[in-house]
C-alpha positions as MATLAB code, in Angstrom:
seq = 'XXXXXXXXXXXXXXXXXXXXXXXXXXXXXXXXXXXXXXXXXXXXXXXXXXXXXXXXXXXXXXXXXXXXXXXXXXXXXXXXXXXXXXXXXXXXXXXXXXXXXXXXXXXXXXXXXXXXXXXXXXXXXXXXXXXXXXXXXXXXXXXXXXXXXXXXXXXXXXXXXXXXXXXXXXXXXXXXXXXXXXXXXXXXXXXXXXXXXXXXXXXXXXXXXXX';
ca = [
      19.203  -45.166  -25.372;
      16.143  -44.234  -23.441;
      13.820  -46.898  -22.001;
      10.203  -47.707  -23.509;
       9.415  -46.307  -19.914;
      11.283  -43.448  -20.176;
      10.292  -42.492  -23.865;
       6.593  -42.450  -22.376;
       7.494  -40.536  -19.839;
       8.996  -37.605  -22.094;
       6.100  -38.096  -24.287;
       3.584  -37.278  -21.410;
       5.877  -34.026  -20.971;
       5.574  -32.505  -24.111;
       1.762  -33.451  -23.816;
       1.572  -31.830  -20.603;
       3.609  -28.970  -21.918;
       1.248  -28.633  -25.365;
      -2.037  -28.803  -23.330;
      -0.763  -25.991  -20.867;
      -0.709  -23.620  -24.245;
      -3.878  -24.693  -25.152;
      -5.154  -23.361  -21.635;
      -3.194  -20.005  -21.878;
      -4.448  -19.376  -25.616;
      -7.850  -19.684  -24.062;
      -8.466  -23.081  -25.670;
     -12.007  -24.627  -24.857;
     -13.259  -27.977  -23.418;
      -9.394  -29.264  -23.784;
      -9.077  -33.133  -23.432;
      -6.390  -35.616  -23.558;
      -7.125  -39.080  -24.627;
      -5.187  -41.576  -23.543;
      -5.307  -44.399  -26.358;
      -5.557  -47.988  -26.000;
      -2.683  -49.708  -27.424;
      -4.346  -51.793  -29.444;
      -6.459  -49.103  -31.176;
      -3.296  -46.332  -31.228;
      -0.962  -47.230  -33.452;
       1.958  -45.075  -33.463;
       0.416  -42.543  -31.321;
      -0.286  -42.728  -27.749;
      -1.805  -39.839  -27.020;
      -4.630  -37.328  -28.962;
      -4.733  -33.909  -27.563;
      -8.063  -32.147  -28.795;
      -9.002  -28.473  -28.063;
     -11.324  -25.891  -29.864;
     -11.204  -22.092  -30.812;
     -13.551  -19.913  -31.565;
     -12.844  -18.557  -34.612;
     -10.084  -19.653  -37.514;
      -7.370  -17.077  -35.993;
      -7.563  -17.934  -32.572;
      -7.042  -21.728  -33.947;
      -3.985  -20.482  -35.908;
      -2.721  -19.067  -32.869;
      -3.038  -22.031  -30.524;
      -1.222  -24.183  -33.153;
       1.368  -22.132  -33.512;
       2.060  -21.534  -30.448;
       2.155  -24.977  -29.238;
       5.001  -25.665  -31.972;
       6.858  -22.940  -30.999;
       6.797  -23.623  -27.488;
       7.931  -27.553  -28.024;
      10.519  -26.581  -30.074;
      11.901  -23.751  -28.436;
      12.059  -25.328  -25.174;
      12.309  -28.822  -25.712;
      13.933  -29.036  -29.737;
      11.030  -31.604  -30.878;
       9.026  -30.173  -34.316;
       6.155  -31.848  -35.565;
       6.852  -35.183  -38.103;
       3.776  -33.140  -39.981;
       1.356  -30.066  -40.002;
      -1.719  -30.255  -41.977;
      -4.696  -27.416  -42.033;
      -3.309  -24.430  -41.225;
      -4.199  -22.308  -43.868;
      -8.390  -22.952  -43.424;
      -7.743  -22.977  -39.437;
     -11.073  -25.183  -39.158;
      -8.998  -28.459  -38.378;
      -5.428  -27.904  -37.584;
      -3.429  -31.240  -36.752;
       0.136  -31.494  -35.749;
       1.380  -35.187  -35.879;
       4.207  -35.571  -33.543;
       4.367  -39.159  -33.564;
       3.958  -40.687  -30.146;
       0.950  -37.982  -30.212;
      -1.292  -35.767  -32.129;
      -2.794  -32.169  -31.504;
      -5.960  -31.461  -33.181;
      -7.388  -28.297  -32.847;
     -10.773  -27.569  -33.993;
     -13.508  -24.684  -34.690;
     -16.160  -25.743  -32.121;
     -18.739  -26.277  -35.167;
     -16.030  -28.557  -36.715;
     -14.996  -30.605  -33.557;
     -19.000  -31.168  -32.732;
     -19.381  -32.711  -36.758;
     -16.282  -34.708  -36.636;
     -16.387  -36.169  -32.945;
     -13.860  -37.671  -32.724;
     -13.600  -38.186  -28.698;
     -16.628  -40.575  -30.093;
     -14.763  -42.802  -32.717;
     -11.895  -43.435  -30.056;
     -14.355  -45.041  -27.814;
     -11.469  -47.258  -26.148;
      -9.578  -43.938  -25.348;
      -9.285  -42.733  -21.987;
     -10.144  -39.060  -21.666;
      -8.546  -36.264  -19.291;
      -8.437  -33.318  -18.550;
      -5.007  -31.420  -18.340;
      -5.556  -30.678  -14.915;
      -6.001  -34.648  -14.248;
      -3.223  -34.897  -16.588;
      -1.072  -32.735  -14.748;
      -1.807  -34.372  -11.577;
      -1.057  -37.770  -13.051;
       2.337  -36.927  -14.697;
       3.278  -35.313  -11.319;
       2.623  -38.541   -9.462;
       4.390  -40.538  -11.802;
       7.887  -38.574  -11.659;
       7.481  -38.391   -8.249;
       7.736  -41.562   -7.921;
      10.668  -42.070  -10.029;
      12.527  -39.507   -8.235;
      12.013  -41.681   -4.907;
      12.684  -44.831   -6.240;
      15.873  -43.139   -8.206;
      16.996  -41.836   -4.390;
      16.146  -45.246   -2.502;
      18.236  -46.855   -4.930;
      21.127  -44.468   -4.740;
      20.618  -44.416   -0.961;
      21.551  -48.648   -1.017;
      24.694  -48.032   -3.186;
      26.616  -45.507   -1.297;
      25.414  -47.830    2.356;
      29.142  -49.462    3.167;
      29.346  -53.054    3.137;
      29.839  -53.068    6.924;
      26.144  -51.405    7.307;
      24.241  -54.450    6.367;
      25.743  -56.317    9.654;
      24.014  -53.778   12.030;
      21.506  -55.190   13.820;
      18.036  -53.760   12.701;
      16.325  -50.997   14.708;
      14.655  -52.204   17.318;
      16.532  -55.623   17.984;
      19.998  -55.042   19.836;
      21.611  -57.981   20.294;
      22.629  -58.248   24.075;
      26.459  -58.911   24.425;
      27.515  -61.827   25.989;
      28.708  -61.833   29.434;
      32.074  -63.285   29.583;
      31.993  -66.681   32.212;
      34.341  -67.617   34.616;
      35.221  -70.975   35.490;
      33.297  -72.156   38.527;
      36.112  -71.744   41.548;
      36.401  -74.507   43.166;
      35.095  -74.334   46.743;
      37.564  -74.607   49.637;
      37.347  -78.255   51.667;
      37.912  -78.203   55.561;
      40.260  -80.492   56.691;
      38.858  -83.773   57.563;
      38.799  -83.737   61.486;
      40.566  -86.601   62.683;
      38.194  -89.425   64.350;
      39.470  -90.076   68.240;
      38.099  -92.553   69.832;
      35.607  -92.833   72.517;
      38.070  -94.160   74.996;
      40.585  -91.439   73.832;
      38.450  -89.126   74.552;
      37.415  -90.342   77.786;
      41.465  -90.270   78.926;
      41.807  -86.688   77.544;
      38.332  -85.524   79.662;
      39.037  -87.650   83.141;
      42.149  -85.986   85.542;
      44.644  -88.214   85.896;
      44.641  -89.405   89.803;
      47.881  -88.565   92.072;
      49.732  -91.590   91.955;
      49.091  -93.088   95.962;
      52.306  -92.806   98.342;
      53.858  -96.350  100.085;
      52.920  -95.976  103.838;
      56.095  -97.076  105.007;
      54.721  -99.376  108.430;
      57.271  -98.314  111.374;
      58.140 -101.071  113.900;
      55.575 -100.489  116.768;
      58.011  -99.730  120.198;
      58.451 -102.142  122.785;
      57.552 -101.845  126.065;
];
């Protein structure tokens, strides 16, 4: 079942799609009001045109139920003044096409009695209901974008911020100790550095001769 967004959505559509007959019939000073909610009803939208004569309001009218149902299987919920031609309405519901003779439209003014309404032109219109379902396309891709990431995506580091990776850290070696040189004494030293003296030989004293 369609969303309240969504029905509105399709609504605009067929709006869009009965004001672009009104332009190619030739249609004059076409508007779309866009009615407050309060002051609506049923209906959200009022698309009002005028014709020049009874045939070429026949025409429009017809047209724009062809065309709706033909393309897009909707038929009006009601028709009411085709056979005059001076006021032709097609209810549809969720919105309403009048289409007037211009003497007719200028007596009954009715963009006047909808004072609340907002009024457009198709082209506005148009440009409007193009925005809109842009939009919804993008939001309907972001969204399908997210579900098909992996589940490992959303650990990646953002763009931008690499995380540096840590440098593995050795244990500090432990530095090599010199041998302790062994304390020698002052006195050693001072037998190592002095010669040792030739050890003195007896004089052996010889009996002196006699005369």
């Amino acid at each position: 079942m369609a969303s309240s967004s969504q029905h509105h959505q399709q609504t605009r559509i067929l709006v869009q799609a009965a004001a672009a007959v009104c332009e190619d019939k030739k249609g004059l000073d076409t508007r779309i009001l866009e009615l407050d909610p309060i002051d609506a009803g049923l209906s959200d939208f009022f698309l009002v045109t005028s014709a020049t004569n009874d045939r070429q309001a026949i025409a429009i009218a017809d047209e724009i139920e062809h065309r709706l149902k033909t393309e897009y299987g909707v038929v009006p919920n009601s028709v009411e003044g085709r056979r005059h031609g001076e006021w032709i309405l097609l209810d549809y519901v969720d919105f309403v096409v009048h289409v007037f003779l211009v003497e007719r439209r200028a007596f009954y003014d009715i963009e006047r009695l909808r004072k609340t309404a907002r009024p457009l032109t198709p082209a506005e219109f148009d440009a409007e209901l193009k925005a809109a379902l842009t939009a919804k396309t993008l939001a309907a891709r972001k969204k399908a974008t997210v579900k098909a990431k992996p589940v490992a995506a959303k650990s990646k580091p953002a763009v931008g911020k690499v995380k540096a990776k840590p440098v593995p850290t050795k244990a500090p070696s432990k530095p090599k100790t010199k041998p302790a040189k062994k304390s020698v004494s002052k006195k050693a030293q001072a037998g190592k550095a002095a010669p040792k003296k030739a050890a003195a030989k007896p004089v052996s004293k010889k009996p002196a001769a006699r005369k």
